[in-house]
C-alpha positions in Angstrom: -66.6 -3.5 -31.7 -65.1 -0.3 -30.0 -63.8 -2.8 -27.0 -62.0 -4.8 -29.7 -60.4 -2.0 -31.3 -59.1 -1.0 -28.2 -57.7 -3.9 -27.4 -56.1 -3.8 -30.6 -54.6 -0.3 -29.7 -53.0 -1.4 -26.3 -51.4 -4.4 -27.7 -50.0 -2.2 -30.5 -48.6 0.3 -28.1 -47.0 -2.5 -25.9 -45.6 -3.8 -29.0 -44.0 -0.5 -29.9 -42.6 0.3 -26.3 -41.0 -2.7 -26.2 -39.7 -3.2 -29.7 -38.1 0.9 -29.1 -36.4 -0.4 -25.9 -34.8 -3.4 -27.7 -34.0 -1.0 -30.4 -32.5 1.4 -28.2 -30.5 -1.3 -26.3 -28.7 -2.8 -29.4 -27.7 0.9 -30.3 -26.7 1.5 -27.3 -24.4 -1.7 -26.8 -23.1 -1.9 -31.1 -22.6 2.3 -31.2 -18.7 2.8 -31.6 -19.3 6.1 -33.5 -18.6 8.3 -30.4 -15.7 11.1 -30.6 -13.6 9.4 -27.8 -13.8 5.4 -27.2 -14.1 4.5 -23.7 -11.9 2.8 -21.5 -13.0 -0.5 -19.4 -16.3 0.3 -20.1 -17.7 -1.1 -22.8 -18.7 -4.4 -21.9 -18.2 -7.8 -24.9 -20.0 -10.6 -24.0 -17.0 -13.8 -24.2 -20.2 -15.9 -25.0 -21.8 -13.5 -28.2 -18.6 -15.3 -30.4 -19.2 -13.2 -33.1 -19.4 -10.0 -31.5 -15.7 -11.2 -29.4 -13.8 -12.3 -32.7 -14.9 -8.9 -33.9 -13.9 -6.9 -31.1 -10.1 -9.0 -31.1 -9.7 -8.7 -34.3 -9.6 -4.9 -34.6 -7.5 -4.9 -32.0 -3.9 -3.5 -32.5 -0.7 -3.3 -30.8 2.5 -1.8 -31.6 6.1 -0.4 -30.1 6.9 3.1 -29.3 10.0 1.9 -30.6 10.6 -1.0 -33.0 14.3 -1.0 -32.1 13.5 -1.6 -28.0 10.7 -3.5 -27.9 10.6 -6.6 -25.5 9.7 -9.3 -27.4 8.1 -11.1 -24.1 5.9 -8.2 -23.5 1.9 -9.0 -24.4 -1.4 -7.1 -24.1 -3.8 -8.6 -22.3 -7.8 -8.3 -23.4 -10.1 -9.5 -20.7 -13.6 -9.6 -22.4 -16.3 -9.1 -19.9 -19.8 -8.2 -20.1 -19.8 -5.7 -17.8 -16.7 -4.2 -19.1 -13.2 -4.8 -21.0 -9.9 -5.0 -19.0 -6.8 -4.4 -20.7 -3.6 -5.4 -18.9 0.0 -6.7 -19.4 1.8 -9.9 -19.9 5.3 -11.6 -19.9 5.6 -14.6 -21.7 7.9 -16.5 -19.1 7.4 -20.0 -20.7 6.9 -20.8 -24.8 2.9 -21.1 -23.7 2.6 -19.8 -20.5 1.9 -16.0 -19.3 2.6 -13.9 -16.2 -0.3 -11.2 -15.7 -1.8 -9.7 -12.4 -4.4 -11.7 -11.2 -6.9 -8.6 -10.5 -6.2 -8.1 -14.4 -8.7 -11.6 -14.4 -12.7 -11.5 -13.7 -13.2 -13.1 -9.9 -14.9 -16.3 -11.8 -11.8 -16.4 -13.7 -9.4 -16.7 -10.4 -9.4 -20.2 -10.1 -7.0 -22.8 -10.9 -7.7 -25.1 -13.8 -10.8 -23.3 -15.4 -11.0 -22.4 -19.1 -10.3 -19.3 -20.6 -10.5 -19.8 -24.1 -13.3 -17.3 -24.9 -12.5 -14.4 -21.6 -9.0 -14.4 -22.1 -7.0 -13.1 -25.2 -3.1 -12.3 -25.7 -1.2 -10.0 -28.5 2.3 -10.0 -29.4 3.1 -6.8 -31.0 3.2 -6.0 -34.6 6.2 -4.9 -35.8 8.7 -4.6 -39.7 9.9 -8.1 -38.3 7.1 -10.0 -37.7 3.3 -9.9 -37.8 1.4 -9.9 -34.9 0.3 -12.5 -33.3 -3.1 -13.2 -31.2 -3.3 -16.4 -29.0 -6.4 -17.3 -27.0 -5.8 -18.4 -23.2 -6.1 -22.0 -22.7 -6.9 -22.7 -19.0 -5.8 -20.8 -15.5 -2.6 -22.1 -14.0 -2.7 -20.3 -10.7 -4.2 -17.1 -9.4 -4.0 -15.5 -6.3 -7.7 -14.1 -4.9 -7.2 -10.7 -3.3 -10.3 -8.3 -2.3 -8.3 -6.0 0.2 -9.2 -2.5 0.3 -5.8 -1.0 0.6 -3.4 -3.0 -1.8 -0.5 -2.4 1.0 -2.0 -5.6 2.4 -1.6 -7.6 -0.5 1.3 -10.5 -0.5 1.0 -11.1 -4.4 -1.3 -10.5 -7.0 0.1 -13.1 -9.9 -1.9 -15.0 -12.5 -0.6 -17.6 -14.7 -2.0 -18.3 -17.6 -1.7 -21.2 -20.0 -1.7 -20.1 -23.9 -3.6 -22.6 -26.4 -0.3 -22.5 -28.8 3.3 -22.4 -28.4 4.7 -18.7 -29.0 8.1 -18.2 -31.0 8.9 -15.3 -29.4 11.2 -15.3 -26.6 10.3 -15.9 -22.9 11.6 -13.9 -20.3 13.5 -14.9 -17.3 12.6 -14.1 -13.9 14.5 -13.4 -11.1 14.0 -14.8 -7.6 16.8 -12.2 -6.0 14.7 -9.3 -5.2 14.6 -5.7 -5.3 17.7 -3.6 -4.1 17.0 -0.4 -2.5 17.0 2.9 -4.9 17.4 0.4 -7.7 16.9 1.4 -11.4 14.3 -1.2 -13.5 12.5 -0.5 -16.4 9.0 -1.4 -16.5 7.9 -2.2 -20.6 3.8 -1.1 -20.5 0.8 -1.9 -22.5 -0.5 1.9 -22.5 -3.9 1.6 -24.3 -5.4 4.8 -26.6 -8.8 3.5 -27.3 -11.2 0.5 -27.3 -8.7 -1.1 -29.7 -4.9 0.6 -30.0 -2.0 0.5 -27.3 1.1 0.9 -27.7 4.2 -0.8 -25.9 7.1 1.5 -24.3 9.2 0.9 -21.1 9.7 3.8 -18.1 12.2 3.8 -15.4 11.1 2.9 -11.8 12.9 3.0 -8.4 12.7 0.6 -5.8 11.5 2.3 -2.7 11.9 1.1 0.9 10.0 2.4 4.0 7.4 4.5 2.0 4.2 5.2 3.8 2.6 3.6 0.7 3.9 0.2 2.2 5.7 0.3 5.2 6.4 -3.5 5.4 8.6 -3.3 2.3 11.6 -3.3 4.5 13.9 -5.8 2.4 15.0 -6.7 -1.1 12.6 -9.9 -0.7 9.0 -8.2 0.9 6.2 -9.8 -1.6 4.4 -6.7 -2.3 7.0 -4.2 -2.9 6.8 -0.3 -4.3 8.4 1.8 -6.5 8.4 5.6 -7.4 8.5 6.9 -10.8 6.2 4.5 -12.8 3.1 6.2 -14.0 -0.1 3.9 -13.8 -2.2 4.0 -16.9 -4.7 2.6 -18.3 -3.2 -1.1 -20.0 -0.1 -0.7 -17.0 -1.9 -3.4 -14.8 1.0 -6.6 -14.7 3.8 -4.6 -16.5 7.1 -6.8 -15.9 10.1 -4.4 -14.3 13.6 -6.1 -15.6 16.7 -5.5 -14.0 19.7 -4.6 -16.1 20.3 -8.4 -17.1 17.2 -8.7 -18.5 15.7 -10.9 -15.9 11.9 -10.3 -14.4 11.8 -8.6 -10.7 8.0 -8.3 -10.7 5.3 -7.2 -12.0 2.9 -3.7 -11.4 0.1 -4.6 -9.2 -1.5 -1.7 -8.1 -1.0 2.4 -8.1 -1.3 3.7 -4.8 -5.4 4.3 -3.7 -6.3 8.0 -4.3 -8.3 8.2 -1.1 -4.9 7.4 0.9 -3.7 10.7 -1.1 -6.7 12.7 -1.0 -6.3 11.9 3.5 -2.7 13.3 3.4 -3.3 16.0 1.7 -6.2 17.2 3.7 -4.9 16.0 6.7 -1.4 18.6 5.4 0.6 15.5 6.1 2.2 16.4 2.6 5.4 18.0 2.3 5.4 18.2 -1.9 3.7 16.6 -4.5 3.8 13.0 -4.8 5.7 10.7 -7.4 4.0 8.1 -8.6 4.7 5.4 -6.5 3.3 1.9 -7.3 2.9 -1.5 -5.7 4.5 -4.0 -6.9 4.6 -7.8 -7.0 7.8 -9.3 -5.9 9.5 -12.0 -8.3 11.5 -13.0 -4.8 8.0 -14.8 -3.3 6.7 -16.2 -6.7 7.0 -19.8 -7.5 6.5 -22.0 -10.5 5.0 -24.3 -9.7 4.0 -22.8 -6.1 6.1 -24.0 -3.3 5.2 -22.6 -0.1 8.6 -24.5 2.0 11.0 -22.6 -0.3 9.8 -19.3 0.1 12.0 -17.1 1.7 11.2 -16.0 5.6 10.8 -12.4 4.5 8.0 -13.5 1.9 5.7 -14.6 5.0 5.8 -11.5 6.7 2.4 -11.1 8.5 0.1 -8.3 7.3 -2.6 -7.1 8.8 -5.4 -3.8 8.6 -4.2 -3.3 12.4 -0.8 -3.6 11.8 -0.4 -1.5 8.5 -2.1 1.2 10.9 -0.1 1.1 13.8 3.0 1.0 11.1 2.0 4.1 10.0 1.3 6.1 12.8 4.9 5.2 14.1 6.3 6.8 10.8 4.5 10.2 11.5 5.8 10.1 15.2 9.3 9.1 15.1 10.4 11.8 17.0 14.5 11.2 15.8 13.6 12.0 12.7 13.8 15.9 14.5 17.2 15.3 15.7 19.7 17.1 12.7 17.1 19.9 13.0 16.9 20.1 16.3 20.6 20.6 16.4 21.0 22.7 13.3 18.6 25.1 14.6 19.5 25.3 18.2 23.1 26.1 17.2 21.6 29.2 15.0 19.8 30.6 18.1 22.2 30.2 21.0 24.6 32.0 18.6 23.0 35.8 19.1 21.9 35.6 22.8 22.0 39.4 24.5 21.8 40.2 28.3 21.8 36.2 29.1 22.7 33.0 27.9 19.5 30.8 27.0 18.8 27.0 26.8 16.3 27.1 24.0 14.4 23.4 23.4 11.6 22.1 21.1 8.7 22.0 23.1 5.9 19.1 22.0 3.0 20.3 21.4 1.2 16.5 21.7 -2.4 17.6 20.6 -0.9 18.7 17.0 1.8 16.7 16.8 4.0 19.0 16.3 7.7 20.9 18.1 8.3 24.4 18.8 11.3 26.5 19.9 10.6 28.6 23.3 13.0 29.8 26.0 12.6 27.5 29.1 15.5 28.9 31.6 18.5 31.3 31.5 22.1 29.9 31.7 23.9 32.6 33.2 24.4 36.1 32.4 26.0 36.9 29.5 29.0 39.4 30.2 27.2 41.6 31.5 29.8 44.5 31.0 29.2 44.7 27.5 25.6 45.7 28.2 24.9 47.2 31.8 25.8 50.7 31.1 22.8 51.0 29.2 20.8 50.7 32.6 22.9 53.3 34.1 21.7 56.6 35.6 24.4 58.5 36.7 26.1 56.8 39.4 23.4 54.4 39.8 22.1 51.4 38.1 18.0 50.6 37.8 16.4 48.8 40.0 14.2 47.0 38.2 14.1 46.9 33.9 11.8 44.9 31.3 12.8 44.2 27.9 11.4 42.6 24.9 13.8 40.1 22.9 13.0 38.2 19.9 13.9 35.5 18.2 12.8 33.2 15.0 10.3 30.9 15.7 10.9 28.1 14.2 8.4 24.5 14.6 8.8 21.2 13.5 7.1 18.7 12.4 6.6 15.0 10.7 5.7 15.9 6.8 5.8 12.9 4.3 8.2 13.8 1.1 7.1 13.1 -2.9 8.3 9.4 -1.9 5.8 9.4 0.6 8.8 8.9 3.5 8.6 11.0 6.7 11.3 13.7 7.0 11.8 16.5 9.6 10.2 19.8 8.5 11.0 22.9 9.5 8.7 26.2 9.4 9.5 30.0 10.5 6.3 31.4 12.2 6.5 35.3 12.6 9.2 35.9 14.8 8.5 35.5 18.8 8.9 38.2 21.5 10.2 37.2 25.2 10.1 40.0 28.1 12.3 39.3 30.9 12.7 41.3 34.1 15.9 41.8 36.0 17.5 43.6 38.2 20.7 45.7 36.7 21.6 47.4 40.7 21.7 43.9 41.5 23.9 42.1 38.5 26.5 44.9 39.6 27.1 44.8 42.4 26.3 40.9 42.9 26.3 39.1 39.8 23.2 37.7 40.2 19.8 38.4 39.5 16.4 36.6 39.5 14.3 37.0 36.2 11.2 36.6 35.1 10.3 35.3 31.1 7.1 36.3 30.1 5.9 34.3 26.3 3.5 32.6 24.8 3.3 28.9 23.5 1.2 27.5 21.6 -0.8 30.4 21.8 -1.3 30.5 25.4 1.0 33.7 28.2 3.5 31.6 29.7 5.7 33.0 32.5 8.7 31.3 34.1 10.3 32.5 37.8 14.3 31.7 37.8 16.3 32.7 41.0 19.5 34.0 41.7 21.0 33.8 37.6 24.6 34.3 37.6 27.6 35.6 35.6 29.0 32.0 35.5 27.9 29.8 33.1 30.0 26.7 34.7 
C-alpha cells in the first residue's frame, strides 16, 4: 500500500517538472512584453505557419521621408529559428530582388531552393500607397562566403525570385563601377524593434587603398569600401545609387571590430575611425552570371597571405616620410650655431619607427661670429664642450580615420648634443676635429669627425 503510494508520488512529481519546463519554454519563446524588443534574436520558426504570418504581419515599414523615398528599396525578414535577420533589398526586376547573400540562412544559399515560408519582402507604407508584403518564391543565385575577414570576399549577392509581380519600380544597376572619392547615397532599412524600421538614405564615399581592403585599387575591384556609411542593424544589402539613379552595389559587411580593436592597441591609429564599409561591386555582378564577361579587375586573386603581406607594406612604405622628412629637415638646418649639421631620420627597425639625430658636421659655421666667446685675453681655449639642443622630432606610419597610412610626425622633449672642439685650433687653422656625444633610441652615442673646416664646399 505505502509502495504504491509512492509510486504514485514520483510519477506526480515527474509530471510536474516536466509540464513546468514546457510551461516555462512557451513563455519564454511567445513573451514580447519586455521593455526593449530584441534584435536578431528572437528566433520564428518558418515551419510554426501561424506563429510566422503573425510575426509578418505586425511588421511595419515606413520612410524617414515620404517625399525621398526609393520606391525600389525593401526590407528584408529572414525568419529563423535560431534568430530573425533583417536586411535590405532592391527590387531590380518587377519580381526579382537584390539582397546580400549573408542576409540568407546557409541552407538558404543555394540556387533553385524554395523560400516561400524563410523569406519575406516589404515595400514601404506610405500617403500613396499601402504597403505591400510579398513572400520569396525560390533562390536565383547566391554566393557562399564563410571568410573570416570580409576583405577576402569577391561578392556577397543573393537573388531572389518574388512569388508576385511588384508595381513599384525596379532599379537599374550599373556595371561602371566606383570612382574614387565619389558621393553615393546608400537608402537603409534601419530597424527599431522586432517589428518597425524605417527607410532613409546617408551619404557614402568611395574609398581606395584603405587598410580595410587594400585590393580595392580600381573603380571595378568586387568587394569595394566606402567611408561614411554607418552599419546598423536592417543596413545589411543597402543599394548605394550614383547621381543617375543607377545601382553601384550593395553594403556587404562593416569593417570586423577585432581588426579595430588590433589597431588601436597596437597605436597604429592616428584618429578615430569613420565608418568605413565593404561593399559589393555592381562592376562584377551579372544577371544571369557570366563569368567570360567579367572584367579583368573583377578576378583579382585574394588570399589570407596576400591580404597580410598587403598590409604590412602599407605600414612600411617608407615614402610616405618623404614631405616630412624634407619639411622638417629644412626647419632644423635653419638655426645651426658653431657648425653646420647634416641632420637625417634614423630607423629605428625594431619599432618601426624614424628619428632625427646629428650624424656629422658640415663645416664650421662662420666661426667669427662666435669664437670670441672662447677667448681669454690674447688666447683662445684649447679644448671646450658645449651642450646644443634641438627638437626631436620622430616619425612614423599611423593609419588616418579612412584607415589610409600617412606620415606622422611627433615632438619628443627636446634633445641635447655635446660636442668638443678645439677654438686655439679653428683660429688659427680653420679646422678642428669634434666629437658629438647623444643618445638614440635611448642608448649614449658618440661620433669622432676629423679635421672639420670653415668651408662648406
Amino acid at each position: 500500500m505505502v509502495r504504491n503510494i509512492l509510486i504514485r508520488l514520483v510519477f506526480i512529481f515527474i509530471f510536474c517538472f516536466l509540464f513546468a519546463i514546457s510551461c516555462g519554454k512557451k513563455v519564454g519563446k511567445d513573451d514580447s512584453s519586455s521593455g526593449t524588443p530584441s534584435r536578431d534574436t528572437r528566433g520564428i520558426d518558418p515551419e510554426d505557419d501561424a506563429l510566422a504570418r503573425e510575426f509578418i504581419l505586425k511588421q511595419t515599414v515606413t520612410c524617414e521621408d515620404e517625399s525621398l523615398c526609393s520606391r525600389s528599396v525593401a526590407k528584408v525578414v529572414v525568419l529563423d529559428s535560431r534568430g530573425v535577420k533583417y536586411c535590405t533589398g532592391t527590387l531590380i526586376k518587377k519580381n526579382i530582388v537584390a539582397i546580400a547573400s549573408s542576409c540568407l540562412t546557409r541552407s538558404l544559399r543555394v540556387p533553385g531552393i524554395s523560400c516561400q515560408k524563410s523569406v519575406h519582402v516589404l515595400f514601404p507604407e506610405t500617403r500613396y500607397r499601402n504597403k505591400k508584403t510579398v513572400r520569396c518564391q525560390s533562390i536565383i543565385q547566391s554566393d557562399n562566403n564563410y571568410l573570416a575577414d570580409s576583405a577576402l570576399l569577391k561578392t556577397d549577392v543573393a537573388l531572389i525570385e518574388l512569388k508576385e509581380d511588384v508595381s513599384s519600380r525596379s532599379a537599374r544597376y550599373s556595371e561602371e563601377g566606383f570612382k574614387e572619392n565619389s558621393v553615393y547615397t546608400a537608402w537603409k532599412v534601419t530597424v527599431q524593434n522586432d517589428y518597425d524600421a524605417t527607410i532613409g538614405f546617408e551619404k557614402c564615399n568611395a574609398l581606395f587603398g584603405s587598410y580595410a581592403n587594400p585590393f580595392v585599387t580600381s573603380s571595378k575591384a568586387p568587394f569595394m569600401t566606402v567611408s561614411g556609411c554607418a552599419f546598423e542593424n536592417g543596413n545589411l544589402g543597402s543599394p548605394l545609387f550614383d547621381y543617375r539613379g543607377e545601382v553601384k552595389g550593395i553594403l556587404s559587411a562593416p569593417v570586423s571590430q577585432g581588426l579595430l580593436d588590433h589597431l588601436e592597441n597596437t597605436g597604429r591609429l592616428s584618429e578615430e575611425v569613420s565608418q568605413i564599409a565593404h561593399v559589393s561591386n555592381f562592376a562584377c555582378f551579372r544577371y544571369p552570371f557570366d563569368p567570360d564577361s567579367m572584367h579583368p579587375d573583377c578576378k583579382v586573386s585574394v588570399s589570407d597571405i596576400k591580404l597580410k603581406l598587403l598590409r604590412i607594406k602599407m605600414l612600411n612604405d617608407q615614402s610616405l616620410h618623404d614631405r616630412n622628412k624634407t619639411e622638417i629637415i629644412k626647419e632644423l638646418e635653419a638655426n645651426q650655431k658653431y657648425f653646420k649639421w647634416n641632420f637625417e631620420f634614423v630607423e629605428n627597425n625594431k619599432e618601426n619607427f624614424l628619428e632625427t639625430h646629428i650624424v656629422s658636421p658640415r663645416c664650421i659655421n662662420r666661426s667669427r661670429s662666435w669664437l670670441n666667446e672662447f677667448r681669454n685675453g690674447r688666447k683662445y681655449r684649447t679644448w671646450v664642450t658645449k651642450e646644443i639642443t634641438y627638437k626631436n622630432y620622430v616619425l612614423s606610419i599611423k593609419l588616418n580615420k579612412y584607415l589610409k597610412p600617412d606620415s606622422v610626425a611627433t615632438i619628443t622633449p627636446l634633445k641635447s648634443y655635446f660636442i668638443s672642439f678645439s677654438p686655439a685650433r679653428i683660429y688659427s687653422n680653420w679646422t678642428t676635429n669634434l666629437y658629438i656625444n647623444s643618445s638614440l633610441f635611448n642608448s649614449d652615442t658618440r661620433t669622432e669627425h676629423l679635421n672639420v673646416r670653415e668651408n662648406c664646399q
